[in-house]
C-alpha positions as CSV (number, residue, x, y, z in Angstrom):
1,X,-74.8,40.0,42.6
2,X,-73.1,40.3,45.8
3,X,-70.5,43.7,46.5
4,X,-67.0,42.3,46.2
5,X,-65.1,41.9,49.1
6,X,-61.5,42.1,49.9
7,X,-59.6,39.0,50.3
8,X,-57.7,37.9,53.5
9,X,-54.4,37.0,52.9
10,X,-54.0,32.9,52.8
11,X,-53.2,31.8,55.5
12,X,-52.5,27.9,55.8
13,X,-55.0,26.2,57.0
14,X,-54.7,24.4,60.3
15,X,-56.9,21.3,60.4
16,X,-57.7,19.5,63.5
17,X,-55.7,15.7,64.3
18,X,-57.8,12.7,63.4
19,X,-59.5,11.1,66.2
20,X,-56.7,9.1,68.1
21,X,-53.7,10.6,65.9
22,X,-51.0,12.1,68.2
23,X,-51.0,16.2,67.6
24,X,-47.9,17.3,65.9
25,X,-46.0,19.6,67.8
26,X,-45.7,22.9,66.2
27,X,-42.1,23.9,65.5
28,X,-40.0,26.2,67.9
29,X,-38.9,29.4,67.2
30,X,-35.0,28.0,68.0
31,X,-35.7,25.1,65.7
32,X,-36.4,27.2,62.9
33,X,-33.8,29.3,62.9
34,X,-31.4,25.9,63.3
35,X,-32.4,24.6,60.0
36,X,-30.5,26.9,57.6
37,X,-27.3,26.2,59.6
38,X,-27.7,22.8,59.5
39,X,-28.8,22.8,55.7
40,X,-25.7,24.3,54.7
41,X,-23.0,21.6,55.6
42,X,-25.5,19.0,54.2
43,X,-25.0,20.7,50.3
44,X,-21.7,21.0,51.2
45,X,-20.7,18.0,51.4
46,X,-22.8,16.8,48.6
47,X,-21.3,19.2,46.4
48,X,-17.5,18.1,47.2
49,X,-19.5,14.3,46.3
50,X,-20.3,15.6,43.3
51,X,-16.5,17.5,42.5
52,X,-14.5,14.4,43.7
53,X,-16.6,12.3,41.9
54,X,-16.3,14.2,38.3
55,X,-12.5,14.8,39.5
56,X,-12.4,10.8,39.8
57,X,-14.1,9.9,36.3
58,X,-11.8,12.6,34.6
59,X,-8.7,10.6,35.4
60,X,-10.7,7.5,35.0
61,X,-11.1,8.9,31.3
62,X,-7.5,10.1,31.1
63,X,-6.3,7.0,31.6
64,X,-8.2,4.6,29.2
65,X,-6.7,7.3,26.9
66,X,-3.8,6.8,27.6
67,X,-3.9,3.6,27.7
68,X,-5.2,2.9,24.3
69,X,-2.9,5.1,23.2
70,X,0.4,3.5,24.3
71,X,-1.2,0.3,23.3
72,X,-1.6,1.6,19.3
73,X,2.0,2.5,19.7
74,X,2.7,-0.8,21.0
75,X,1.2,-2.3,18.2
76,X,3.0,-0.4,15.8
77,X,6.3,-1.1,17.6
78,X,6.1,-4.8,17.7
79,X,5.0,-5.0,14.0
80,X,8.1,-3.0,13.2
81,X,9.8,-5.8,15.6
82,X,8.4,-8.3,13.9
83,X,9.9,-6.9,10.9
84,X,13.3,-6.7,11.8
85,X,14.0,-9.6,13.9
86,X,12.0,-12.0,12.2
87,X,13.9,-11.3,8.6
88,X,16.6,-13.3,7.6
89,X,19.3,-12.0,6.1
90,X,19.9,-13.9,2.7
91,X,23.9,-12.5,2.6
92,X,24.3,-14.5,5.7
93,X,23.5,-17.8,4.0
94,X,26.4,-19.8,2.9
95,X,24.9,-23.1,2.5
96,X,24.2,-23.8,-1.2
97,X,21.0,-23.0,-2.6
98,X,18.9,-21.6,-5.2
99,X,18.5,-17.6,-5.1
100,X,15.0,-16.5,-5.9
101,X,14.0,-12.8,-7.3
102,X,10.4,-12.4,-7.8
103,X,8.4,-10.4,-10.5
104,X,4.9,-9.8,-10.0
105,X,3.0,-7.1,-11.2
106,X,3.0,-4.0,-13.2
107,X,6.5,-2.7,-13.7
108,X,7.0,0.6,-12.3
109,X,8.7,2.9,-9.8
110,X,6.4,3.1,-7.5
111,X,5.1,-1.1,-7.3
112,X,7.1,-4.0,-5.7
113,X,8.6,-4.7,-9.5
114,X,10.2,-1.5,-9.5
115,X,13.6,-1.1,-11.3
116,X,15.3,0.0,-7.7
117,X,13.7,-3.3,-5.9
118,X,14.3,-5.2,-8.5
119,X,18.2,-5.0,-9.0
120,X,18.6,-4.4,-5.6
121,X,17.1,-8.2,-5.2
122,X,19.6,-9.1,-7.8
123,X,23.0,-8.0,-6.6
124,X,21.8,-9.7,-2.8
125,X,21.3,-13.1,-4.6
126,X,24.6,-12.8,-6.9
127,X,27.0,-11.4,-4.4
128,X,25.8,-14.5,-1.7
129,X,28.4,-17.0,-2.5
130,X,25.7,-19.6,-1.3
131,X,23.5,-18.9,-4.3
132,X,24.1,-21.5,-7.0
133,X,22.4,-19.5,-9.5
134,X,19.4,-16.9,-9.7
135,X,15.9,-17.7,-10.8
136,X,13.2,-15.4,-11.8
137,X,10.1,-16.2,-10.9
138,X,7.6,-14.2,-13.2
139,X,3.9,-13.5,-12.8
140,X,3.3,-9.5,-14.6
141,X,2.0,-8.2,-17.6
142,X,4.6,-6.0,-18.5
143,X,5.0,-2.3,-17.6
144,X,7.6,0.9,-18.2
145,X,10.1,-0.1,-20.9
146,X,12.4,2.2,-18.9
147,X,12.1,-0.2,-15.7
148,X,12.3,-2.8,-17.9
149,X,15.2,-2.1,-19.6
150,X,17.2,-1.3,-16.7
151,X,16.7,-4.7,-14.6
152,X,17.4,-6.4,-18.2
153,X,21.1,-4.1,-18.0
154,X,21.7,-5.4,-14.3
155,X,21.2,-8.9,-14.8
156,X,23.5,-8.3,-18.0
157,X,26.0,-7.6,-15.8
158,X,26.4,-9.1,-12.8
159,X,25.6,-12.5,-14.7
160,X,29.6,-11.2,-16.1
161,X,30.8,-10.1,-13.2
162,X,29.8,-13.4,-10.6
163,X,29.5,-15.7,-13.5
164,X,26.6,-17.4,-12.3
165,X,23.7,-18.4,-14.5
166,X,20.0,-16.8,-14.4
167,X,17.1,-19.0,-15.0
168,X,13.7,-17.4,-15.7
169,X,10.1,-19.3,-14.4
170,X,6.7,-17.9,-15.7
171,X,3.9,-18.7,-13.5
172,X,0.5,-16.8,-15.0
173,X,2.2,-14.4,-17.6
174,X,5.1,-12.7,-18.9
175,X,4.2,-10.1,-21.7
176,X,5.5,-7.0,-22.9
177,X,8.1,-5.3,-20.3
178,X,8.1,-8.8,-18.4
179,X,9.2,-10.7,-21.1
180,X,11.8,-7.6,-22.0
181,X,13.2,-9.2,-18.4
182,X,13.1,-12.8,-18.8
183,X,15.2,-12.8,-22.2
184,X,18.0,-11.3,-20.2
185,X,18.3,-14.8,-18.6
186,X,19.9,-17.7,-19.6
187,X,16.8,-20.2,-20.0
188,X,13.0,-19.1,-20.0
189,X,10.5,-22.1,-18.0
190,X,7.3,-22.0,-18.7
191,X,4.0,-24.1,-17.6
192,X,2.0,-24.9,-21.0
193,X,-0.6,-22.2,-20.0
194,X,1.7,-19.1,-19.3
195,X,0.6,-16.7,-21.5
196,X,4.2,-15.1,-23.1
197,X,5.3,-12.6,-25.6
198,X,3.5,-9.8,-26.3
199,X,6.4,-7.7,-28.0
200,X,5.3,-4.4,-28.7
201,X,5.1,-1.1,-27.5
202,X,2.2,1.2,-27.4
203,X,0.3,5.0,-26.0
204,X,-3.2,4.7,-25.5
205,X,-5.3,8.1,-24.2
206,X,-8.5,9.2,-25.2
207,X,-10.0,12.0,-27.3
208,X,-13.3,14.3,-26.5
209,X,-13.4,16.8,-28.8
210,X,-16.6,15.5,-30.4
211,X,-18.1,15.5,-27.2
212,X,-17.1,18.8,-25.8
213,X,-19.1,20.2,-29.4
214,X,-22.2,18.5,-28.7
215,X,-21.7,19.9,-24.8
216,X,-20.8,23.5,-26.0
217,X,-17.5,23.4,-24.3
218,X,-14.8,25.3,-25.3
219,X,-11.4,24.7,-25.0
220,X,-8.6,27.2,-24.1
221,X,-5.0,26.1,-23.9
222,X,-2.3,28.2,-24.3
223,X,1.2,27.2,-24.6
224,X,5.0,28.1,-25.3
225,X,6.0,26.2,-28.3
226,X,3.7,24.7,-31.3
227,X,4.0,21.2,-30.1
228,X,4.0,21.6,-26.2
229,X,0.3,20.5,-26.1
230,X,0.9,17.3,-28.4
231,X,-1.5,14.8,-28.1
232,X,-3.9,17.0,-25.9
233,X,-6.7,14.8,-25.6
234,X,-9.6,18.2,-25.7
235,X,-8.0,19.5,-28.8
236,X,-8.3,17.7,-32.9
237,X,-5.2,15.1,-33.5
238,X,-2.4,16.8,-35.7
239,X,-1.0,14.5,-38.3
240,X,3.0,16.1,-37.9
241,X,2.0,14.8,-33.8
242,X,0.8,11.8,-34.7
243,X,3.4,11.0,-37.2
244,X,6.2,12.3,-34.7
245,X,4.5,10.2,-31.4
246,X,4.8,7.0,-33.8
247,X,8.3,7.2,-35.1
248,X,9.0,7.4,-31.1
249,X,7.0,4.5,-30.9
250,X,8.7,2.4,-33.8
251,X,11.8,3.2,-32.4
252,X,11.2,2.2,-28.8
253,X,10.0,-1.5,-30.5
254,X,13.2,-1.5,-32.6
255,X,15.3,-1.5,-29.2
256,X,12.8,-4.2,-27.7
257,X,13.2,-6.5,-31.0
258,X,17.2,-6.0,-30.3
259,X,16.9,-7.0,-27.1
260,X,14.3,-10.2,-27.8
261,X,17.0,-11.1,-30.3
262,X,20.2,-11.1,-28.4
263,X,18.6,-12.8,-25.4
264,X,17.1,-15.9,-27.4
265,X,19.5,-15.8,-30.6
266,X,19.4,-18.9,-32.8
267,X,16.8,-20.5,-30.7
268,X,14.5,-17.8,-31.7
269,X,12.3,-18.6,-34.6
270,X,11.2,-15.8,-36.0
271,X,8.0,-14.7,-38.2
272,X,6.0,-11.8,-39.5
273,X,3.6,-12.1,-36.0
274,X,6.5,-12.8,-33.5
275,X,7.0,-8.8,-33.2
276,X,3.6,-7.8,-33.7
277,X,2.5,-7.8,-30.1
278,X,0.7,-11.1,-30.4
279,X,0.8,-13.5,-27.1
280,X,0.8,-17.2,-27.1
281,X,0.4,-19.9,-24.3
282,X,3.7,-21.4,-22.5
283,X,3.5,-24.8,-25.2
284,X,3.3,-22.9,-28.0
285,X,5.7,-20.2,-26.8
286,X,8.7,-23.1,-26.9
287,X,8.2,-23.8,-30.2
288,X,8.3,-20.4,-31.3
289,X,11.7,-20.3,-29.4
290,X,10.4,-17.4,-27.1
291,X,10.5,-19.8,-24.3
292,X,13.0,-23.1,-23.5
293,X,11.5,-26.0,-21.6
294,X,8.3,-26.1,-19.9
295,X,8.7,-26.4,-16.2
296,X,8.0,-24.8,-12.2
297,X,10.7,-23.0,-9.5
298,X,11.1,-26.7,-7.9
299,X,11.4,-28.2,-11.0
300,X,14.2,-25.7,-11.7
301,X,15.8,-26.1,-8.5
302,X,15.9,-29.6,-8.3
303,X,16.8,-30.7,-11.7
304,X,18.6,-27.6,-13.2
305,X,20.2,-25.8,-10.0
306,X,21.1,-28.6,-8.3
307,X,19.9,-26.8,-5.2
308,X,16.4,-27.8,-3.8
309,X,16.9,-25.3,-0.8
310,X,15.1,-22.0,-2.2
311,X,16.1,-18.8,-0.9
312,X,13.8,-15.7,-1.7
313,X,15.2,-12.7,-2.1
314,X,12.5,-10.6,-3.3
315,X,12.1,-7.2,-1.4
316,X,8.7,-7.5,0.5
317,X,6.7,-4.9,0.9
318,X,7.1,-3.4,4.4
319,X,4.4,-2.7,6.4
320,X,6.4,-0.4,8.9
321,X,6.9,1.7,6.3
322,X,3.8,1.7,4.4
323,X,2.3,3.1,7.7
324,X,5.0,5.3,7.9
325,X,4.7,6.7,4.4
326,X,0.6,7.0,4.6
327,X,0.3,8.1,8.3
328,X,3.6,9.5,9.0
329,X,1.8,12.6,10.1
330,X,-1.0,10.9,12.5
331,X,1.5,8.7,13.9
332,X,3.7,11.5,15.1
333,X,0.9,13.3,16.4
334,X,-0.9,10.6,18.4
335,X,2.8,10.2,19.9
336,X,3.3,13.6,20.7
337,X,-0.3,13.0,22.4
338,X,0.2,10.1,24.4
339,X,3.6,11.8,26.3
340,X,1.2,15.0,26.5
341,X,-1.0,12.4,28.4
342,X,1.5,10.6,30.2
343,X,1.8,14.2,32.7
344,X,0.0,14.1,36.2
345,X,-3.4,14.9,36.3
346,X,-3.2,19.1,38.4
């Protein structure tokens, strides 16, 4: 075992030039020192590269920003556009035709065959002295007898007060708070496989009290007055409830046979199953005298009307406002945004 040594510092190691390579000068003291100066304006400029570069993509960015951003608002502007100048306005029609009102769907406040729509259709189409007469064109399955009641009012009395006649046509359906409607016209169309009648009135709900005992849940309500948690559906029916919730009931049907009865009168031939709530098809509805004569909208116009020109005057659901309504908040925002981006890039 040899004595350890110290070791020389490295040194790099000078190797001698191939045979017939040129030797490579060594470098000069001057040249040495030169290369830091001349290293430093080299990264400088490659760093202001690099700045103007990102400075040029930000703006790049900014600008498809904004751009997609003014062209959202576009699009929302020219479907608003689209709206407004593309609507006619039926009051501006003086040529005679046949004024159409359209009820489709559940009967509600808050659906396209709500009571506020609904009459607001109605005094367009009577107060045009175009409109020959009104037809309703049906297609719901009833709804609120609230709704129901106060379209069948309006048409009540603005028939009166423009003396013009109202002509119901069922498509698909007319039960329940529909048909409450139609009666309040002068003739009911049907085609021989509408479904019609339906006249009854009813509160469905459920009840889980069996349930919650099998579960071990308990329930704890506490209320102001002994029947201020009627028909709770956690807690055992009451019979004074139940008995109360169906006189309510009874009566509500007694105003609906009323109004069945003084729309159809003698033509109406009633039964023990015309109140009941059952439905029949459009054939069978005319011979029960729910219905008149089976026929369509042109059928009507043509033949009855006298006016095969068919204006509608059914309020259409608005997209403008629909966005309005559901994104009102966004909307404003990304507007507020785009004018925050429309400012010069510091």
């Amino acid at each position: 075992m040899n004595p350890p040594t110290d070791n020389p510092p490295t040194q790099p190691m000078d190797f001698p030039p191939e045979p017939g390579a040129t030797p490579r000068p060594a470098p000069t003291p001057a040249a040495t020192a030169a290369m830091p100066a001349l290293a430093a304006p080299a990264l400088e400029s490659a760093l202001e590269r690099v700045a103007m570069e990102m400075l040029r993509q930000q703006r790049t960015d900014r600008r498809w920003r904004l751009f997609f951003r003014l062209a959202w608002l576009g699009l929302v502007l020219a479907i608003v556009w689209g709206l407004m100048a593309g609507r006619v306005s039926p009051a501006a029609v003086s040529t005679p035709h046949t004024a159409l009102v359209e009820v489709r769907g559940e009967i509600s406040t808050d659906t396209e065959a709500s009571a506020e729509l609904l009459v607001g259709a109605l005094r367009s189409a009577f107060e045009d002295p175009g409109a020959l007469a009104v037809v309703l064109r049906i297609n719901s399955g009833g709804g609120s007898p609230v709704q129901s009641g106060i379209v069948n009012d309006e048409i009540q009395r603005l028939k009166a007060l423009h003396n013009k006649k109202v002509y119901a046509v069922v498509e698909e359906i007319c039960a329940s708070g529909a048909y409450y409607i139609a009666v309040a016209a002068d003739e009911i169309y049907v085609d021989k496989a509408s479904i019609v009648g339906s006249i009854g009135v009813l509160m469905d709900g459920f009840g889980f009290t069996g349930l919650m005992d099998k579960m071990g849940v308990e329930r704890r309500l506490l209320t102001a007055g002994g029947n201020k948690g009627m028909l709770d559906p956690f807690t055992p029916q009451d019979p004074q409830q139940v008995a109360f919730a169906q006189a309510m009931l009874d009566q509500i049907h007694q105003q609906f046979i009323a109004t069945v009865r003084a729309g159809r009168g003698d033509r109406l031939k009633e039964s023990p199953e015309t109140f009941s709530g059952l439905f029949w098809n459009g054939e069978e509805a005319v011979k029960l005298g729910l219905a008149d004569k089976l026929g369509s909208l042109d059928f009507v116009a043509r033949e009855v009307v006298k006016a095969e020109e068919i204006i509608d005057y059914t309020p259409r659901d608005n997209v403008a406002e629909r966005l309005a309504k559901r994104f009102g908040a966004s909307i404003g925002a990304g507007a507020v945004q785009a004018l925050r981006a429309m400012s010069p890039v510091r």
